[in-house]
Residue frames as a rotation matrix with the C-alpha (Angstrom) as fourth column:
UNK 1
0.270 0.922 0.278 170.16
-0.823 0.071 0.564 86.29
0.500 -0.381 0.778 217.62
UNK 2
-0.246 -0.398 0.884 170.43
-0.906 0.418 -0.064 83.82
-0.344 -0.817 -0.463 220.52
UNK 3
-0.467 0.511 -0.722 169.50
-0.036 0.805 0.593 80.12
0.883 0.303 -0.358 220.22
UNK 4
0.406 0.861 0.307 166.36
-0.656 0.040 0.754 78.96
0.637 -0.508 0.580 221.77
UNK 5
-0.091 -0.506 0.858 167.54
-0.988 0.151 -0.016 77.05
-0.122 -0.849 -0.514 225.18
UNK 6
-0.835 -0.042 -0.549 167.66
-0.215 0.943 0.255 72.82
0.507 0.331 -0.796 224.36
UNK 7
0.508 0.847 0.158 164.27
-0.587 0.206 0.783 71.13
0.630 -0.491 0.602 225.55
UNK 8
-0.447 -0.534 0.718 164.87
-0.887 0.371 -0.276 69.44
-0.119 -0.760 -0.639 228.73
UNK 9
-0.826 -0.101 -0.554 163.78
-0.132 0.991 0.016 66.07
0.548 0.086 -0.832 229.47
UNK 10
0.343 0.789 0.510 160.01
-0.631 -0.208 0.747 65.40
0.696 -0.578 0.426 231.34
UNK 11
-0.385 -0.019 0.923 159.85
-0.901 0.226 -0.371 64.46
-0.202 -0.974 -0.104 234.61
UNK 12
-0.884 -0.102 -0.457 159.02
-0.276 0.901 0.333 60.29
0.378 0.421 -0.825 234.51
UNK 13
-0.631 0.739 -0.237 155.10
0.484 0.136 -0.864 61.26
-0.606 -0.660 -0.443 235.87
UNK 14
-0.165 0.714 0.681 151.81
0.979 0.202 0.026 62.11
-0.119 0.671 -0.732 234.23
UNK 15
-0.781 -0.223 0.584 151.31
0.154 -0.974 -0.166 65.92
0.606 -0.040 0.795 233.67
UNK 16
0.120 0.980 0.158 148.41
-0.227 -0.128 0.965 65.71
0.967 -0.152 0.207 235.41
UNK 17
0.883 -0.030 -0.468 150.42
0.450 0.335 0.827 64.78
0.132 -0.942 0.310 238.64
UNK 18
0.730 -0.540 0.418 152.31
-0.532 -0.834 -0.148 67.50
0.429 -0.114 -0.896 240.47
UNK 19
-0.208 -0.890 -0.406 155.61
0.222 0.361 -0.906 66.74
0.953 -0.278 0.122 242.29
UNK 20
0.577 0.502 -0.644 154.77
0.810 -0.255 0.528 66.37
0.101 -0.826 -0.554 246.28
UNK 21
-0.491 -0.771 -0.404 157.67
0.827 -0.559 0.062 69.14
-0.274 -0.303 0.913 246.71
UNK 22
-0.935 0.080 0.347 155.23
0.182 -0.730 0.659 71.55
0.306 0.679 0.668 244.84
UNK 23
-0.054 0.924 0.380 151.90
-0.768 -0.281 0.576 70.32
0.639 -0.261 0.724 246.01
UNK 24
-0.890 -0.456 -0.033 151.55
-0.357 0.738 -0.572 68.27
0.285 -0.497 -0.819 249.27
UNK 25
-0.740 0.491 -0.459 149.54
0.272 0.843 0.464 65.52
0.615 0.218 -0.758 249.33
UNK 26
-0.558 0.377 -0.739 147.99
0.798 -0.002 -0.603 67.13
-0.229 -0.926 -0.299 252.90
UNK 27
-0.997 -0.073 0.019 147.60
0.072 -0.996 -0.043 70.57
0.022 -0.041 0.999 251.06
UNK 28
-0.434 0.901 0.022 143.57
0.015 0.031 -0.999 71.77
-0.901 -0.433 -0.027 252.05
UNK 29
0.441 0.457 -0.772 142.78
-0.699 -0.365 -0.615 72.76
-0.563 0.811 0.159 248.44
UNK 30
-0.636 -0.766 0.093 144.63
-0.260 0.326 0.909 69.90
-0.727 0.554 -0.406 246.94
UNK 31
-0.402 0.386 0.830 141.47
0.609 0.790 -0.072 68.03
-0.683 0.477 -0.553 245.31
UNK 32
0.777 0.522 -0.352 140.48
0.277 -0.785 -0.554 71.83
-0.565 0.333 -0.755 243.82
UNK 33
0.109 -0.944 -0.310 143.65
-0.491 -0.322 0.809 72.38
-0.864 0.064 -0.499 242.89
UNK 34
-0.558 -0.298 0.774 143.68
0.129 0.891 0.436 69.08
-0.820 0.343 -0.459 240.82
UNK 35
0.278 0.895 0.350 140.07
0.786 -0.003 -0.618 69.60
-0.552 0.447 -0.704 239.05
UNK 36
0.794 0.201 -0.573 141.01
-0.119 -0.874 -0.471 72.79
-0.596 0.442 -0.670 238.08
UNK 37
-0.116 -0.940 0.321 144.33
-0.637 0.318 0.703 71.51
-0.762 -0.123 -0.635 236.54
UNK 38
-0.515 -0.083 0.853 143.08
0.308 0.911 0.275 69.03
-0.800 0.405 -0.444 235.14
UNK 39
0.487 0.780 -0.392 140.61
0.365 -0.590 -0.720 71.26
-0.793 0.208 -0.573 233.29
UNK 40
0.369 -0.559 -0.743 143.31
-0.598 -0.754 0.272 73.50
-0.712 0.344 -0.612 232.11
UNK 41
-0.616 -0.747 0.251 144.73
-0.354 0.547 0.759 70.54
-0.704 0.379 -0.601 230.34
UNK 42
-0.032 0.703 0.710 141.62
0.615 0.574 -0.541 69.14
-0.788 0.419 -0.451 228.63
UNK 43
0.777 0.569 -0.268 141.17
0.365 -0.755 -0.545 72.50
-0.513 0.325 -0.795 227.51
UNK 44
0.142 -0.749 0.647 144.71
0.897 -0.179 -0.403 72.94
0.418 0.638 0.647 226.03
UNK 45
0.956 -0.113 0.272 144.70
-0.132 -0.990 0.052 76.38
0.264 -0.085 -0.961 228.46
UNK 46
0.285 -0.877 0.386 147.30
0.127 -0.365 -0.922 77.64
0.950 0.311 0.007 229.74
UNK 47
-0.986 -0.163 -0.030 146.60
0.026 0.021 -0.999 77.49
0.164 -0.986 -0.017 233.36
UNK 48
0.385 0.923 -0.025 143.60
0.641 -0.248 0.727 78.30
0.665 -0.295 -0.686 235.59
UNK 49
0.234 0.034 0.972 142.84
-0.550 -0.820 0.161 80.54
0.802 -0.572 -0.173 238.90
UNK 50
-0.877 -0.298 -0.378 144.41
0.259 0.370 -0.892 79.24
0.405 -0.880 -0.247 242.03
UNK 51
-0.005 0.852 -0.523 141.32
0.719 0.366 0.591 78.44
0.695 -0.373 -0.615 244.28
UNK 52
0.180 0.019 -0.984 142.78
0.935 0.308 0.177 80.49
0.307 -0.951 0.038 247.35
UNK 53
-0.348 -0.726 -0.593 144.83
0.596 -0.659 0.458 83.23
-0.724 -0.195 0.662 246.07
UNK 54
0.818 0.575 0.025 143.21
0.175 -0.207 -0.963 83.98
-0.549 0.791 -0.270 242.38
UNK 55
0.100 -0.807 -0.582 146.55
-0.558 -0.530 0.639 84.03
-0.824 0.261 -0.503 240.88
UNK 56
0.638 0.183 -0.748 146.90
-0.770 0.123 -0.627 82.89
-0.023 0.975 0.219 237.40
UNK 57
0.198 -0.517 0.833 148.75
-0.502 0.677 0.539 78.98
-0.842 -0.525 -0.125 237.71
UNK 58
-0.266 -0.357 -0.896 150.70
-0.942 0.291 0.164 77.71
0.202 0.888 -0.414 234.53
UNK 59
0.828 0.364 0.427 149.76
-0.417 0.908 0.034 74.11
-0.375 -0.206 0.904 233.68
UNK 60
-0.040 -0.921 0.388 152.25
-0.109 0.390 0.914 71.45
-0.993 -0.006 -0.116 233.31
UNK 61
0.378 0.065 0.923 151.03
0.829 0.420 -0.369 71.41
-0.412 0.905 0.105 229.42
UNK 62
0.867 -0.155 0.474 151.85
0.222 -0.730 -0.646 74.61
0.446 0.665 -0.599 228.63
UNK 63
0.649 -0.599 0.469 155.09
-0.454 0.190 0.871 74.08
-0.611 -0.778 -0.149 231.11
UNK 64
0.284 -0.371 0.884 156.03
0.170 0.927 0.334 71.37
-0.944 0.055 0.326 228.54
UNK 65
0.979 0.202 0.035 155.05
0.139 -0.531 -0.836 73.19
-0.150 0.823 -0.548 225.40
UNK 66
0.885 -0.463 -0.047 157.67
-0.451 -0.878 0.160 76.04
-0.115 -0.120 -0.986 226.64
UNK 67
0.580 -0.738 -0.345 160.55
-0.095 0.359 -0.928 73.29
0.809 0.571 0.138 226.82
UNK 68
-0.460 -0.736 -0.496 162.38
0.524 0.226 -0.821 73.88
0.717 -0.638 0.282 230.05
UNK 69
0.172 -0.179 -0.969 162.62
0.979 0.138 0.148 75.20
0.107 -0.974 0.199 233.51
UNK 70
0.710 -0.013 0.704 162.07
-0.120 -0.987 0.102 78.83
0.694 -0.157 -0.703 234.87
UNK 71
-0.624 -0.506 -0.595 163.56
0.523 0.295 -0.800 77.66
0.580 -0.810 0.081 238.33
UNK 72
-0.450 0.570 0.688 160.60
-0.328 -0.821 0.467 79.66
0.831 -0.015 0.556 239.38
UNK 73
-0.912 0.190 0.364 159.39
-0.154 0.664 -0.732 76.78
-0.380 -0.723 -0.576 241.63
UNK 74
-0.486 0.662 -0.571 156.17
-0.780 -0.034 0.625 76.36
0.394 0.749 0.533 239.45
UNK 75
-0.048 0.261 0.964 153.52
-0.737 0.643 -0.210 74.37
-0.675 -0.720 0.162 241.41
UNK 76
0.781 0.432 0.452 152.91
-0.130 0.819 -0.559 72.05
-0.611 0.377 0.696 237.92
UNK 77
0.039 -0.860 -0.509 156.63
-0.949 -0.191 0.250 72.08
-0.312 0.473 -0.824 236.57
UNK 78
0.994 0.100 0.034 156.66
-0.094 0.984 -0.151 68.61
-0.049 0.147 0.988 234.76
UNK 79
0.375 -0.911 -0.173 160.57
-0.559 -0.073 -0.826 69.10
0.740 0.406 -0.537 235.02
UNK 80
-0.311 -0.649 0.694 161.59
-0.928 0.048 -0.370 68.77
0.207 -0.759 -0.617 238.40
UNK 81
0.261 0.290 -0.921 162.07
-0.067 0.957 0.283 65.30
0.963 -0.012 0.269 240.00
């Protein structure tokens, strides 16, 4: 059986604040985007519904949980810097 991959290190920002490379500051839905986010986190979920698309968005808590990096480009990846 494999070993589980080493946790990485967090990014040096609140989970609750995305990296601008993921979500730009200009982006129309940013302030929805947040709320709902921020939600997900109170709530210990796992994500919410993107506002625009309805696609299912991982939160940066359950991002962190998981330990590392998909390289997926995740809009709440608390990894990348």
């Amino acid at each position: 059986m494999a070993a589980p991959p080493q946790r990485w290190p967090l990014a040096p920002r609140e989970l609750d604040e995305p990296h601008p490379s993921r979500l730009r500051e200009d982006h129309p839905e940013r302030s929805e985007i947040l709320a709902r986010h921020a939600e997900a986190l109170r709530e210990g979920s796992p994500g919410y519904l993107d506002p625009s698309s309805g696609l299912f968005v991982l939160s940066a808590g359950f991002l962190a949980k998981r330990g590392f990096c998909c390289t997926r480009g995740c809009r709440h990846c608390p990894y990348v810097t």
